[in-house]
N, C-alpha and C positions, 0 to 999 in steps of 0.2 A: 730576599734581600741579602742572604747569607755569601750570595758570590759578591753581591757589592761590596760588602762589609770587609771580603777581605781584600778586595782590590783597593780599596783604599787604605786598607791599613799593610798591605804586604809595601804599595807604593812610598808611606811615611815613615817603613819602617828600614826601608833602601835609606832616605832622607835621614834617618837619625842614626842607623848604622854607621854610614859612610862618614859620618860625623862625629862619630864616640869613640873614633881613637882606633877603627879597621884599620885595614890593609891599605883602602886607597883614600881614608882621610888625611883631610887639609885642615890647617889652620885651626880656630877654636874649638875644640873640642864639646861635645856634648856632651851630660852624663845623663846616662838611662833611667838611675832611681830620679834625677829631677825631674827629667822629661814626663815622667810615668807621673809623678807626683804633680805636677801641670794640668798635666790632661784630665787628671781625678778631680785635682780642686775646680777645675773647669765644667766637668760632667756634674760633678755636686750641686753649684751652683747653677745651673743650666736646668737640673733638675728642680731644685728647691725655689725659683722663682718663676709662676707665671707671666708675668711680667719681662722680663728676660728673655721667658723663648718666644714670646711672643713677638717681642722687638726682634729677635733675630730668625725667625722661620717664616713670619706673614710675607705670604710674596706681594703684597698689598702695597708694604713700603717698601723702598725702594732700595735696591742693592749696594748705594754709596751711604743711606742712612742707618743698613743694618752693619756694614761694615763700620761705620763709625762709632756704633753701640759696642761692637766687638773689641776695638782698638780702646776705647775705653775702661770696657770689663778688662781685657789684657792688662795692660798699665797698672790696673786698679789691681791686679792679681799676681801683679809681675811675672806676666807669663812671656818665654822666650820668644824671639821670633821666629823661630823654627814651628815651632807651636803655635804661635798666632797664624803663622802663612797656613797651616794646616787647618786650623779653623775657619778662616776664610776661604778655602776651596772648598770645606764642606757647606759654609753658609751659600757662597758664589753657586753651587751646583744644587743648593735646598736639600741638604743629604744631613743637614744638623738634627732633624729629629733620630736618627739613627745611630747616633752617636755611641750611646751605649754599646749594641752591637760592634761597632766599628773599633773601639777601644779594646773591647774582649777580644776579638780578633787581632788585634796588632799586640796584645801583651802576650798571647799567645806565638805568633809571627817572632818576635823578640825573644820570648826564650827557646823558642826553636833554635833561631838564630845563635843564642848565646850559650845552648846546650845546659838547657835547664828544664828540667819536667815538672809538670804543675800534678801536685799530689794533693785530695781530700783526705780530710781526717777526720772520721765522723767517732765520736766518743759520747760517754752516756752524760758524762757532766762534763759543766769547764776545767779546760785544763787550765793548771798553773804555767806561768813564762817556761819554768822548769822544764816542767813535761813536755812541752810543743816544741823544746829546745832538739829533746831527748827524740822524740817524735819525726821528728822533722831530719835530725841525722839518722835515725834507721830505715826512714822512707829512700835518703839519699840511696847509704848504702844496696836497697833493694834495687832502684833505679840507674844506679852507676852513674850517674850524673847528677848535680846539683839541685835541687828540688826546692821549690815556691809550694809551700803548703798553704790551703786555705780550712779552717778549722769550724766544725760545727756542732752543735748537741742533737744528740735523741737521745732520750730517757728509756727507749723502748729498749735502748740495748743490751740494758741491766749493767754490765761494766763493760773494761776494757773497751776495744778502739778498732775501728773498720779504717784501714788504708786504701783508698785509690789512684794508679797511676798509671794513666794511660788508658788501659781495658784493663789491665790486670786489677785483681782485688785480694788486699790482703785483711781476712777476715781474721784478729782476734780479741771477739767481742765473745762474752759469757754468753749471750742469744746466740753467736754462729757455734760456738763449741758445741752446746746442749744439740741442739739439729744436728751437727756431726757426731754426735754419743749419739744420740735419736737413730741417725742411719744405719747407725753400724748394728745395734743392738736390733733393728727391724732388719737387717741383711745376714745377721747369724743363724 
């Protein structure tokens, strides 16, 4: 499903490009953190109600009743039209349960586009706003482009912070040090 996923989201992400204020945008402008923040509230909901996806995935009912659940949820969510058009071509095509997928793909698509790297940051406890602030610009720096960090705990790591971006990996966690003391001391 992964080639679909991103053909639909490299297609919406032409749609909201050309719309956010490119090179060959017209007229009202769309902003990306809303769009993205749309799609999320949308996916949330979509997720947390049985009910819901069931109105909107049964090919059972009918294509003008599940669109009209959707124009409703829209409204009710005050989601753009840009965004509702998008949702209705994955309803219209039954490709709503994939949504997930499809989302990951196009915020990816999107900061490709905007020249943005998505970097993990696995740390042994939560970080403070502080530190993720701190975190988040030394990943830039690493990366040379602006950088969407997403942050997580293992405890396993004893301290300090594993960086990922891209493939590369930046390990300094007290567990990667020790294993590099560990190596070196078994290679002398």
């Amino acid at each position: 499903m992964s080639a679909l996923a991103a053909r639909y989201a490299r297609a919406f992400a032409d749609v909201v490009m050309e719309q956010s204020g490119g090179p060959t945008s017209r007229g009202n402008k769309l902003d990306l953190a809303k769009v993205q923040q749309q799609l999320d509230d949308f996916a949330e909901a979509l997720a947390g109600s049985g009910e819901l996806r069931e109105a909107l995935t049964n090919p059972a009912i009918s294509l003008e009743t599940r669109i009209a659940v959707l124009d409703a949820v829209a409204h009710r969510m005050s989601i753009g039209s840009k965004v509702r058009n998008f949702l209705a071509v994955l309803t219209d095509h039954g490709r709503l349960s994939a949504l997930g997928e499809i989302l990951t793909q196009y915020r990816l698509e999107i900061n490709r586009r905007s020249s943005i790297s998505e970097a993990e940051v696995v740390s042994a406890r939560r970080l403070e706003e502080r530190e993720r602030a701190e975190l988040e610009n030394n990943a830039a720096e690493l990366a040379g482009t602006a950088v969407h960090a997403t942050f997580r705990e293992d405890e396993s790591l004893i301290g300090g912070a594993i960086v990922r971006i891209g493939s590369k990996v930046y390990d300094g966690s007290v567990r990667g040090r020790l294993n590099r003391l560990r190596e070196r001391l078994v290679n002398s």
